[in-house]
C-alpha positions, -999 to 999 in steps of 0.1 A, spaced: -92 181 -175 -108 160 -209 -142 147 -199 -127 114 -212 -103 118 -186 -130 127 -159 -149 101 -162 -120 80 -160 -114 90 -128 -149 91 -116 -151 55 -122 -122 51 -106 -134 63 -70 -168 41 -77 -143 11 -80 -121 23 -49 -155 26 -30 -170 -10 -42 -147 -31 -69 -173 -60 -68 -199 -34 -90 -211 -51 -117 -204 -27 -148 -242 -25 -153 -244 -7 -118 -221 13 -121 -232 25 -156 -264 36 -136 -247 55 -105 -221 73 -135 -251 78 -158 -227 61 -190 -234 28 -208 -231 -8 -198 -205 -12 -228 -191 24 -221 -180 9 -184 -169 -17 -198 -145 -1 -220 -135 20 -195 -129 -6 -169 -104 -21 -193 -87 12 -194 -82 14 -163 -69 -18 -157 -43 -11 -179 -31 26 -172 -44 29 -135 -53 0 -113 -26 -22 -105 -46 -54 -85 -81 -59 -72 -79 -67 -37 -95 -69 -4 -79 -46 30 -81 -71 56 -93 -73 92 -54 -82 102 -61 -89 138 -87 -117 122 -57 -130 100 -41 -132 134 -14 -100 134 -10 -77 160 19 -52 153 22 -32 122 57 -24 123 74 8 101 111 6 98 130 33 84 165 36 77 196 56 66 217 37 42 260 43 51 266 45 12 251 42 -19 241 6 -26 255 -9 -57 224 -26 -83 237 -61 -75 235 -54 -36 203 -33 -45 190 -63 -68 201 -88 -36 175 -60 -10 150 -62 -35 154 -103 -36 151 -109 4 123 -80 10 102 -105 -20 109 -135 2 97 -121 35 56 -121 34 50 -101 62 65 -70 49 37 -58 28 61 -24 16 91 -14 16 105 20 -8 132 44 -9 127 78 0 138 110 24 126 124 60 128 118 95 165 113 87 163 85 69 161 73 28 143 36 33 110 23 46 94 -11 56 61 -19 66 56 -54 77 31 -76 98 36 -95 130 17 -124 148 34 -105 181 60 -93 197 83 -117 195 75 -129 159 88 -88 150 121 -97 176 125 -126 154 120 -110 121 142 -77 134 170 -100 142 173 -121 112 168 -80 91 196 -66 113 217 -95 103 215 -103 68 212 -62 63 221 -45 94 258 -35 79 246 -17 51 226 13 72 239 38 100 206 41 115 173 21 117 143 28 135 115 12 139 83 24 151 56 -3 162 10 1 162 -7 -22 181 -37 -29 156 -62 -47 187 -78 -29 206 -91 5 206 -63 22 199 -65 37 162 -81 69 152 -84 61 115 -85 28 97 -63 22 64 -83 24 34 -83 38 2 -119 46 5 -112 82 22 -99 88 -11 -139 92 -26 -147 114 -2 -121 148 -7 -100 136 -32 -128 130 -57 -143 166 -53 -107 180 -57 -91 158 -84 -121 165 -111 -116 202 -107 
């Protein structure tokens, strides 16, 4: 790997581990120039960062069910019926992703939010109707996220602490 490349990536973890670094400190944890950061910031936003955001608390915002949904479609869905999926998943703000892929027996996922139970009944029944047809099997698989129940929080910061060490090799 290029050292430009490197230290691409190197600021990258910093800004995984703290995006609210001014360039000026993170010039002096990288050992690089104010105006070196800077440029490389910019980079980055370009080629490798897609949003500066914050992971929140969700049981503060008032959610308490992650659910994951995944399903097998019955055929091949045509791009207008594709473009109509991609459409009503946009219009739902609780589901914060949804993707294509294969395992568990199935070649779709959803991840969305829920106040409670029976705001996900709700939001099950209205997805099982308007897209229900199109799939031979869905399952759904539901985290309480109160309580004590979670081994490992989601964050990206876990990244910094392996992947760093292995991805600059």
């Amino acid at each position: 790997m290029s050292r430009k490349n490197e230290s691409l990536k190197e600021l990258l973890f910093e800004l995984i581990k703290n995006s609210k670094r001014s360039d000026r400190d993170l010039a002096k944890i990288l050992g690089y120039s104010q105006a070196s950061i800077t440029r490389k910031r910019k980079i980055l936003e370009k080629e490798a960062i897609k949003q500066y955001t914050v992971i929140p608390n969700l049981s503060y915002l008032g959610f308490d069910i992650v659910a994951f949904t995944f399903a097998s479609a019955k055929l091949t869905m045509d791009q207008p019926l594709e473009t109509e999926g991609r459409k009503w998943a946009d219009a739902q703000p609780n589901i914060v992703f949804s993707s294509t892929g294969q395992g568990m027996g199935a070649d779709g996922l959803m991840v969305s939010v829920h106040k409670d139970y029976a705001d996900f009944a709700k939001f099950n029944y209205n997805f099982m109707r308007s897209w229900g047809k199109y799939f031979q099997d869905i399952k759904t698989f539901l985290i309480s996220i109160k309580g004590d129940l979670i081994t490992k929080s989601f964050s990206f910061n876990y990244l910094t602490k392996t992947g760093q060490k292995e991805t600059l090799k």
